[in-house]
C-alpha positions as CSV (number, residue, x, y, z in Angstrom):
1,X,0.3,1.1,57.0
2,X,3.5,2.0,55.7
3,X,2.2,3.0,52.1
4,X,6.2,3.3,50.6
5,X,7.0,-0.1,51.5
6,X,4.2,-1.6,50.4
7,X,4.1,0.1,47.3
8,X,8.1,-1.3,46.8
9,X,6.8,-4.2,47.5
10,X,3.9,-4.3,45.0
11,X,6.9,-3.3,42.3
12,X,9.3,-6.2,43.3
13,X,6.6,-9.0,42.5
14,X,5.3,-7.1,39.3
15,X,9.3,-7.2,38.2
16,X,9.3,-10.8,39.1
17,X,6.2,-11.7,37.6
18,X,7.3,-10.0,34.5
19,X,10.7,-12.1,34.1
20,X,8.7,-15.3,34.9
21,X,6.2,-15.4,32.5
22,X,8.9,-14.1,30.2
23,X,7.6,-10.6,29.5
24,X,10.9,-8.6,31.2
25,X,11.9,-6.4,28.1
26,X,15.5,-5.8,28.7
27,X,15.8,-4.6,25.1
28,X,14.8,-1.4,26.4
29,X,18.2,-0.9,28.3
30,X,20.3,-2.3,25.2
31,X,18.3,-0.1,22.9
32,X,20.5,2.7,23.1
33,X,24.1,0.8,22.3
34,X,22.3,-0.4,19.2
35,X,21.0,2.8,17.6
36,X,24.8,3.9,17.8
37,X,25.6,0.5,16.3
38,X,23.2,1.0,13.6
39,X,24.7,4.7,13.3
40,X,27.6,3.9,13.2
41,X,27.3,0.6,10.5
42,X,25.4,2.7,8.2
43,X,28.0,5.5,8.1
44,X,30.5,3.3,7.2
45,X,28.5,1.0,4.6
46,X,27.4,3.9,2.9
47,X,31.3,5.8,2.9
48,X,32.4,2.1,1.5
49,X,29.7,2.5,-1.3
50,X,29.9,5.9,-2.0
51,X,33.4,6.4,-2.1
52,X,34.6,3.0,-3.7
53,X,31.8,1.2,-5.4
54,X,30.5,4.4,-7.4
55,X,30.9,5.6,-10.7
56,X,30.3,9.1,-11.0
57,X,27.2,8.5,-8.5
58,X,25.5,5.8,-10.0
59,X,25.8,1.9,-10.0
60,X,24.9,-1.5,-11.4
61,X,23.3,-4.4,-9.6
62,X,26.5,-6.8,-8.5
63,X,30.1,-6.0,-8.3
64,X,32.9,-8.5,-7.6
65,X,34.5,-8.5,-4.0
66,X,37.9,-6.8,-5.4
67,X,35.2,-4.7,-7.6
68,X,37.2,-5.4,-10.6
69,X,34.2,-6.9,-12.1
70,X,30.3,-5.3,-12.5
71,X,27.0,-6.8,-13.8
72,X,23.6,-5.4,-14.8
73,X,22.0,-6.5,-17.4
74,X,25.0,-9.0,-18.1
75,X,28.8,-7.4,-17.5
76,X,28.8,-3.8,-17.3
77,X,31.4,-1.9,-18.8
78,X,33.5,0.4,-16.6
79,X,31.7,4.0,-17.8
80,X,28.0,2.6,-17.7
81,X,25.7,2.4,-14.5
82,X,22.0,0.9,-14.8
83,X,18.9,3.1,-14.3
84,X,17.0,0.2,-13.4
85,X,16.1,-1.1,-10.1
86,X,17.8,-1.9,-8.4
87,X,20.7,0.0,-9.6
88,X,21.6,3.3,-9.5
89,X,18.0,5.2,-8.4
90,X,17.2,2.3,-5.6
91,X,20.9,3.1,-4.2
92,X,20.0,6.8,-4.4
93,X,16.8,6.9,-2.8
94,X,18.2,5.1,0.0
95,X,20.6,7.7,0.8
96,X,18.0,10.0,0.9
97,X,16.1,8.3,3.1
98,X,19.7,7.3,5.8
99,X,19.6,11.5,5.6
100,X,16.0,11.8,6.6
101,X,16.8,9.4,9.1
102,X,20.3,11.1,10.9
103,X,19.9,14.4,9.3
104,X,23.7,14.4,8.4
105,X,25.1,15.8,5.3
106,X,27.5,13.3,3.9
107,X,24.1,10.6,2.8
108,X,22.5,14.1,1.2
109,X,25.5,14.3,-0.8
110,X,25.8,10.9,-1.9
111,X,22.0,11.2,-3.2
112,X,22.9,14.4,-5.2
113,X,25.3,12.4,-7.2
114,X,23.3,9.8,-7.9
115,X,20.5,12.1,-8.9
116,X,23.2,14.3,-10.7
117,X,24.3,11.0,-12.5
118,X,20.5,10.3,-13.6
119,X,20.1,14.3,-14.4
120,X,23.5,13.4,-16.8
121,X,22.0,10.5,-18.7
122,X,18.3,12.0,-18.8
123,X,17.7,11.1,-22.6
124,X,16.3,14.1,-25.1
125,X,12.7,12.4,-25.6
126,X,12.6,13.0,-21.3
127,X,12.8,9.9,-20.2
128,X,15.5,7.0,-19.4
129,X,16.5,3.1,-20.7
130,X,18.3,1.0,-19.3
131,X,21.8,2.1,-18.7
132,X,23.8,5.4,-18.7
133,X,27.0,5.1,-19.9
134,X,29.5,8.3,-19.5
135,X,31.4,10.1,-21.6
136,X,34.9,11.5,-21.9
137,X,34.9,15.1,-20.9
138,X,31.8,17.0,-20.5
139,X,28.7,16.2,-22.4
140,X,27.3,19.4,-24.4
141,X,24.3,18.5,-25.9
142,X,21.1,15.8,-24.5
143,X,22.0,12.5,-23.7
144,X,21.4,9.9,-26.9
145,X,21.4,5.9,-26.5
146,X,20.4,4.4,-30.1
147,X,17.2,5.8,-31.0
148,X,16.5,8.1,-28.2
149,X,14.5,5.8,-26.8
150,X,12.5,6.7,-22.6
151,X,11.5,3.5,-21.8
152,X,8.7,2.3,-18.5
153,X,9.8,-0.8,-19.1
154,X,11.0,-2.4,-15.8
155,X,10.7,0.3,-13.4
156,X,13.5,2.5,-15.6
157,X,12.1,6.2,-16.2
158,X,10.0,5.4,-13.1
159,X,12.3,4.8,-10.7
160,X,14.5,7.7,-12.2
161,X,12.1,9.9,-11.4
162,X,11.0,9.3,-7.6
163,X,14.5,9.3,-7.2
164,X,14.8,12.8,-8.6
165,X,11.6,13.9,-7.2
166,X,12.8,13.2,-3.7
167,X,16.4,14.6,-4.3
168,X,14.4,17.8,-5.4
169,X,13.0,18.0,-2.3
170,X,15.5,17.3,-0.1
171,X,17.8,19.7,-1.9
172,X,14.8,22.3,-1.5
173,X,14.3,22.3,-5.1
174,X,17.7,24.7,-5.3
175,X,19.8,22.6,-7.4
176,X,19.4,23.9,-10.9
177,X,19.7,20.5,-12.5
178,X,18.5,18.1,-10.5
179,X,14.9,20.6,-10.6
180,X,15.1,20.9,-14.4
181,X,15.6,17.4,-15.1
182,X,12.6,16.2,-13.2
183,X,10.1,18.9,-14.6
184,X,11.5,18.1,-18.1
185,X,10.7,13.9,-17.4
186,X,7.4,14.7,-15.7
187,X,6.4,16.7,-18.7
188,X,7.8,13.8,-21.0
189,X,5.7,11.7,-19.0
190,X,2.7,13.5,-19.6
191,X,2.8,13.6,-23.3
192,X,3.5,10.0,-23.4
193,X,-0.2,9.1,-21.9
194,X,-2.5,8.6,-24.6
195,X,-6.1,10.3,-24.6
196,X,-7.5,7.1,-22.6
197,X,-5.2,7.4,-19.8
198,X,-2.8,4.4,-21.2
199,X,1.0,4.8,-21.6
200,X,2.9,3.2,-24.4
201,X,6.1,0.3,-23.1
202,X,8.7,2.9,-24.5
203,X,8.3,6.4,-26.6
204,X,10.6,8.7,-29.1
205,X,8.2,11.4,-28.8
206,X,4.6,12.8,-27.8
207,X,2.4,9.7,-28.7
208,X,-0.5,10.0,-31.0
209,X,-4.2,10.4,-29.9
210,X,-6.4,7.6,-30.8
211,X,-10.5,6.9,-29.9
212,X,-11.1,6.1,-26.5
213,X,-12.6,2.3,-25.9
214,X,-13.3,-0.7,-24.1
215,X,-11.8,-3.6,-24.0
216,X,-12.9,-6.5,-26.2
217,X,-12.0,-10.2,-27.3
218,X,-9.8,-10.7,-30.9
219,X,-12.2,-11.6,-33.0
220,X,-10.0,-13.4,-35.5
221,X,-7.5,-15.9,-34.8
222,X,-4.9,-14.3,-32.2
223,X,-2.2,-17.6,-32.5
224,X,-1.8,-16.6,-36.0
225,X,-2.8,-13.0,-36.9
226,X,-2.6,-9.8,-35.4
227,X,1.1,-9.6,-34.3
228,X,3.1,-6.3,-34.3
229,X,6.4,-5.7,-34.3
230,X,6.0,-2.4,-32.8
231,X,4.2,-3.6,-29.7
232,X,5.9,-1.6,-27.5
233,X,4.2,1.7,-29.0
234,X,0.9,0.4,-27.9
235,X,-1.1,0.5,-24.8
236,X,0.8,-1.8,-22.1
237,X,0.1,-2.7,-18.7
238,X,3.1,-5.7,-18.7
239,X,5.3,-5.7,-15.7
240,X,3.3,-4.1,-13.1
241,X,3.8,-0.5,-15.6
242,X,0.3,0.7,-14.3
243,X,1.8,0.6,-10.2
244,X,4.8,2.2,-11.0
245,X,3.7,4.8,-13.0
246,X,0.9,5.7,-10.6
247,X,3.8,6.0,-8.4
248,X,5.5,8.8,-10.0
249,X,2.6,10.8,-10.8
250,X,1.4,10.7,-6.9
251,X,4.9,11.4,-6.1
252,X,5.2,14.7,-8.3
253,X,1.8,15.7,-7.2
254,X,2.4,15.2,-3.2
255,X,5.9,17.5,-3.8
256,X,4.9,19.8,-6.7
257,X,1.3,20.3,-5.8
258,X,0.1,20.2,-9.5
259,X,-3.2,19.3,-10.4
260,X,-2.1,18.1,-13.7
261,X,0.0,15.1,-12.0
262,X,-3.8,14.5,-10.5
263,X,-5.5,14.6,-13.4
264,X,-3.0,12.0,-15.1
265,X,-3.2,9.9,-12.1
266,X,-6.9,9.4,-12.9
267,X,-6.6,9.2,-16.4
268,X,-4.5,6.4,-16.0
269,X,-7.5,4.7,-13.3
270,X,-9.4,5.0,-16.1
271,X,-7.7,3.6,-18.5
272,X,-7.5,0.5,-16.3
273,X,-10.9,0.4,-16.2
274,X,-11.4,0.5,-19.8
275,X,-8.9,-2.7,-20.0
276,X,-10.8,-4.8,-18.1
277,X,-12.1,-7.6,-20.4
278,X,-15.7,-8.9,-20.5
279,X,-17.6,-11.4,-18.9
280,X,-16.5,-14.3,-19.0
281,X,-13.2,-13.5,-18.0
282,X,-12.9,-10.1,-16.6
283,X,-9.7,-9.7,-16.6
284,X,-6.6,-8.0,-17.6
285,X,-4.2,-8.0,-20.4
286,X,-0.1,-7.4,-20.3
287,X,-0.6,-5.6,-23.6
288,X,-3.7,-4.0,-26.1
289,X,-3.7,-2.3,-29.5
290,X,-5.0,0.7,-30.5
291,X,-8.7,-1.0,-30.7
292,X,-8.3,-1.9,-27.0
293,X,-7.9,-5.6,-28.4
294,X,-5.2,-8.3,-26.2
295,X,-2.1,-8.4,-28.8
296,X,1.3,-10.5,-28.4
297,X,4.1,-9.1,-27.4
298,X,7.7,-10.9,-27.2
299,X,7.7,-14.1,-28.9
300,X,6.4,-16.0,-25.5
301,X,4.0,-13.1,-24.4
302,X,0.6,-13.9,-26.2
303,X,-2.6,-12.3,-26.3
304,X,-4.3,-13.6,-23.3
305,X,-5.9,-13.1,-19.8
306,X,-2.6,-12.4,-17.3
307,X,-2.9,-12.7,-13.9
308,X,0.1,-11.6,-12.8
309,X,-0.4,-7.8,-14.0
310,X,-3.9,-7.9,-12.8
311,X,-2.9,-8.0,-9.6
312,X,-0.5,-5.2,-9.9
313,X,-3.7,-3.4,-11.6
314,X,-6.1,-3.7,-8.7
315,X,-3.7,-2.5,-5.8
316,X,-3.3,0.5,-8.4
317,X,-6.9,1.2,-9.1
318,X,-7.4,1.0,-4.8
319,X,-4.3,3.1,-4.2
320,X,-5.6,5.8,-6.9
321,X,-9.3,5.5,-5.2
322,X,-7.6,6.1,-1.9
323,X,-5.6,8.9,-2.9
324,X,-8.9,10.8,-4.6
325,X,-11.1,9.7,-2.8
326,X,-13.3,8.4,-5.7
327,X,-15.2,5.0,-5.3
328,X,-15.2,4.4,-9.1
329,X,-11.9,3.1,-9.2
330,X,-13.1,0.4,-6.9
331,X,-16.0,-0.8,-9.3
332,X,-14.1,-3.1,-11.1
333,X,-12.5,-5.2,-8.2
334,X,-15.2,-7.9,-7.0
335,X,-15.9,-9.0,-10.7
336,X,-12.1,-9.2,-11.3
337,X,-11.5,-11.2,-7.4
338,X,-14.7,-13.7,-8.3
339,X,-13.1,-14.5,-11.6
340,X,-9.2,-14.7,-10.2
341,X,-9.9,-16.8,-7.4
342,X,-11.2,-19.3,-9.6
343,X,-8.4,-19.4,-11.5
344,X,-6.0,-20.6,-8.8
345,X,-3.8,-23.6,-9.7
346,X,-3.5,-26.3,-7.5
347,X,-0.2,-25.3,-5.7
348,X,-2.2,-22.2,-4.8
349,X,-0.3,-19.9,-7.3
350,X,-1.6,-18.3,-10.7
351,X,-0.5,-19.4,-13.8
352,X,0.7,-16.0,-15.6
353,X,-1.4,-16.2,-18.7
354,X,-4.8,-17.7,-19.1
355,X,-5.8,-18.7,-22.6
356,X,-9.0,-16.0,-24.5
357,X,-12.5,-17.9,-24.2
358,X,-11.6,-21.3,-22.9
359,X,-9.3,-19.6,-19.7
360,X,-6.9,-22.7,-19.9
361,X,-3.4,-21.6,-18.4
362,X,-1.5,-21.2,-21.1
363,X,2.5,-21.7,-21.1
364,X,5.0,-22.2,-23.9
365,X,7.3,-24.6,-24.5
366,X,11.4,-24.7,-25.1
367,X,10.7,-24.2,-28.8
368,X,8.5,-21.1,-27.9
369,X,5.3,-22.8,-28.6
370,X,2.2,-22.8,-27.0
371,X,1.0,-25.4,-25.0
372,X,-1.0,-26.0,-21.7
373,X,1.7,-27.9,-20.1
374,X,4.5,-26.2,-18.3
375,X,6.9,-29.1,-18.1
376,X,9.2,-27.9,-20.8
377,X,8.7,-23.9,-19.9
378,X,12.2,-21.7,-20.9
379,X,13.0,-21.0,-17.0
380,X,13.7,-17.6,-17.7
381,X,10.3,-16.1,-17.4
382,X,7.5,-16.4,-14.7
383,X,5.0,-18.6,-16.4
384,X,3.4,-19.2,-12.7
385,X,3.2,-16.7,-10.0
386,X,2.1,-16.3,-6.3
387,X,-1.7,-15.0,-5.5
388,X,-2.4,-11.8,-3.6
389,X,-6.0,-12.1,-4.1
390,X,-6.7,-12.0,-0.2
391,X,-4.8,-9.1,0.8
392,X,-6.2,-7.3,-2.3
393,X,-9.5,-8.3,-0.8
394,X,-8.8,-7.0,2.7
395,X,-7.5,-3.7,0.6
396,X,-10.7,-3.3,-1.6
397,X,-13.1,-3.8,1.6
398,X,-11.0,-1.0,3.5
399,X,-10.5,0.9,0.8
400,X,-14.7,0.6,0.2
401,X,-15.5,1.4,4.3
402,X,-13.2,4.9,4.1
403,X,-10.2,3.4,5.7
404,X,-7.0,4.4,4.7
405,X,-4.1,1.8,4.3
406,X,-1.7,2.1,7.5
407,X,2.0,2.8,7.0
408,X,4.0,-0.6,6.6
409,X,6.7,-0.2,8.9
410,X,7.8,-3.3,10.9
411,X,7.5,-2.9,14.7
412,X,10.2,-1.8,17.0
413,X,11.2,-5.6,18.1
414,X,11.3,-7.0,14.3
415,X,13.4,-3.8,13.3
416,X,15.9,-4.6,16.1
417,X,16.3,-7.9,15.3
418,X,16.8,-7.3,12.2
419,X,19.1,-4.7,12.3
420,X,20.9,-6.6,14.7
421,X,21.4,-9.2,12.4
422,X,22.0,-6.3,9.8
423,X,24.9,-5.1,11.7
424,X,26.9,-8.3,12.6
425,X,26.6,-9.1,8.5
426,X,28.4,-6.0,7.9
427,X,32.5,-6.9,7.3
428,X,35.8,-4.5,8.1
429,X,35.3,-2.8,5.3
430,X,32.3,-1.9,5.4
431,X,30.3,-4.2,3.1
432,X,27.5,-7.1,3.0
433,X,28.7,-9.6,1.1
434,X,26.4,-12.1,-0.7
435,X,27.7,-15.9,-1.5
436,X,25.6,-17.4,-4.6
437,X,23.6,-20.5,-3.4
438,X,21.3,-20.4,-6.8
439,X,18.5,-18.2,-6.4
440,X,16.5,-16.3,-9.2
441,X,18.4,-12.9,-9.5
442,X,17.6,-9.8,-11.0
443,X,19.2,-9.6,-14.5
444,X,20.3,-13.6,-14.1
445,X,24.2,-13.2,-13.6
446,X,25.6,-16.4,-14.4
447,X,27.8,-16.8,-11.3
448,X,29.2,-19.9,-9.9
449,X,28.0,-21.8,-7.0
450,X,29.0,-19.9,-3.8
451,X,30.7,-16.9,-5.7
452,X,31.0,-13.8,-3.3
453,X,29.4,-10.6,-4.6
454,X,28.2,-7.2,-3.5
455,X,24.8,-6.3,-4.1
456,X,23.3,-3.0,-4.4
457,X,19.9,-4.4,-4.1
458,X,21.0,-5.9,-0.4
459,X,23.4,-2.6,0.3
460,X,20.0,-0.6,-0.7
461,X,17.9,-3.1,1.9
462,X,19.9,-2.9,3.9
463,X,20.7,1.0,4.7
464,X,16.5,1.3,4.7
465,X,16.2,-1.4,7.4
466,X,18.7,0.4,9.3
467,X,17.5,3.9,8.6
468,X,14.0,3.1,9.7
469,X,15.2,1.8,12.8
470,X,17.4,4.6,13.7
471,X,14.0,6.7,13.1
472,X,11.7,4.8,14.9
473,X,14.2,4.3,18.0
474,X,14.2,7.7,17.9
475,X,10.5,8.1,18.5
């Protein structure tokens, strides 16, 4: 028997079987003109950005196609990037990760000035707010915006500091600055976390300790009493503050190897334990005074149960049982799922508040009044928000049985696709330009139907997508 033949053979009908049943995988043979697409897109994305749309290293959220005109917040004045996501630490961080991904220079050098532009506007309590705005000439003294005020309100000294964290490393903790400026937030950080593990929405200064507690009902009337103008100096958990916080410290504790980024990561678990309210609704609050009782916040931010937050609390209490490898953090989970999932609105959604004892949803209407029917709801706030409850669920029972969460990169096949798609987006000059078709946007710009803007939340995307691919392709 002639064994070569047949074995030829063999290989000719496995081929043909293959295309027939629609199996062939003739990405395999493209695969290589693609990574040097990819390459090669990313390079010149990331020169357009660096080298046109930056100011001093940092950013905003949107620019204008001729780039005359820049929004955050609102417009943004010509000397003033945003700190908040995704402005000028999300653009950073995903330089540094293009330069994990190609190993060349230029993308390590466009992080250093975005982290040298954070390292500029680092404020003299430690942390950050919302913008940086630069100077004439060079600045001699701490950075000062209004009252000096390091906010962990939406992601801002948070993001700040992964950013610098990483930059740290990459730069193997040899640039003076960048290295000083994220020890000095860290330890800002620190001395903002009360004795209970909690952390105040914003601080001036090292907070004061008060008695550690558990959570507990009002027990006067909350509609009417019990507001304080000074909310944001108490214990807050409002806009998912416990997850991103958690972030930093297991950020500055995987680089720095510090125990005492451990021990606050914990503190902080047990603070969210503390917070859990009492049967009957064992839940959450987006904010607690120093008696560990739900208080109001902004003017359409009442006392109540949130389950929005929550959900943002239990991924945090699994990711710090996870990283500890203590089981305690998981003990408040299946009383907080049981109650949750019975608060599900009909759409399948949560409503974002539920009202203390009778667990109504709660909304407010255009005169910033509370009512139980979300017809006339201001439309710039979540009052309703999508459920997680199962994937928390899968997440708790793994975390529970020992296994450890998997990495969340897409596949090989979804990342080409996508980056194919990525790529073809990407214009002459190097940019992925958005047209407006009314969708909820970070900071709300009020821009006209079909207006044409860059965005460095899509430019940010969009240079991970690309880097991941150019990583994984590699493998």
């Amino acid at each position: 028997m002639n064994f070569p033949k047949l074995a030829a053979s063999l290989l000719a009908i496995l081929c043909w079987a293959c295309v027939l049943s629609g199996n062939a995988q003739p990405v395999s043979a493209a695969e290589p003109k693609l990574k040097d697409e990819a390459t090669q897109a990313l390079k010149k994305a990331a020169s357009y950005y660096r080298g046109k749309v930056a100011t001093r290293g940092g950013y905003v959220y949107y620019y204008s196609e001729d780039l005359q005109q820049r929004w955050g917040e609102g417009k943004a004045a010509p000397d003033t990037v945003f700190v908040q996501p995704p402005g000028t630490p999300t653009v950073g961080m995903a330089y540094l990760k293009a330069f994990a991904a190609t190993g060349d220079p230029f993308y390590l050098d466009a992080g250093r000035e975005a982290a040298e532009a954070l390292a500029y506007g680092q404020l003299q309590s430690g942390g950050w707010t919302q913008t940086i705005r630069f100077e004439k000439g060079e600045r001699t003294g701490p950075y000062r915006d209004g009252k000096d005020t390091s906010s962990l309100d939406d992601g801002q000294t948070q993001s700040a500091l992964i950013m610098l964290i990483r930059a740290d490393r990459a730069l193997d903790f040899k640039h003076a600055k960048i290295h000083a400026a994220a020890e000095r937030g860290l330890n800002a950080l620190l001395k903002a976390q009360f004795p209970n593990g909690a952390f105040p929405q914003i601080w001036r200064a090292p907070v004061t300790p008060h008695p550690v507690m558990k959570a507990k009902f009002p027990d006067y009337d909350w509609k009417t009493e019990g507001r304080l103008k000074n909310y944001w100096d108490y214990y807050t958990l409002n806009d998912g503050l416990a997850g991103t916080v958690s972030n930093v410290l297991l950020e500055a504790h995987s680089v720095y190897k510090d125990e005492k980024y451990l021990a606050a990561l914990k503190k902080l678990g047990d603070f969210v334990i503390l917070a859990q309210l009492p049967d009957p609704q064992p839940g959450w609050a987006q904010q607690y005074n120093y008696d560990m009782v739900p208080i109001w916040a902004r003017k359409f931010e009442p006392p109540a149960v949130t389950a929005w937050e929550a959900q943002d609390v239990m991924e945090t209490l699994i990711k710090i049982s996870n990283y500890t490898g203590e089981k305690k953090y998981l003990e408040p989970i299946p009383r907080a799922l049981a109650y949750y999932k019975k608060c599900l609105l009909p759409d399948g959604r949560v409503a974002r508040y539920y009202e203390l004892k009778t667990n109504k949803p709660l909304y407010m209407d255009g005169d910033y009044k509370l009512t139980y029917d979300d017809s006339a709801a201001p439309a710039h706030y979540g009052w309703k928000q999508s459920a997680r409850f199962d994937q928390i669920e899968k997440a708790y029972q793994d975390a529970k049985s020992g296994i450890k969460p998997g990495t969340s990169s897409q596949s090989l096949q979804n990342l080409e696709a996508e980056s194919r798609k990525i790529v073809s987006a990407l214009d002459s000059e190097g940019r992925w330009v958005s047209s407006f078709a009314g969708e909820r946007l970070v900071g709300q710009p009020k821009f006209a139907q079909s207006f044409r803007y860059i965005s460095s939340d899509v430019f940010s995307r969009n240079v991970e997508t690309l880097s991941e691919y150019i990583t994984l392709s590699a493998k």
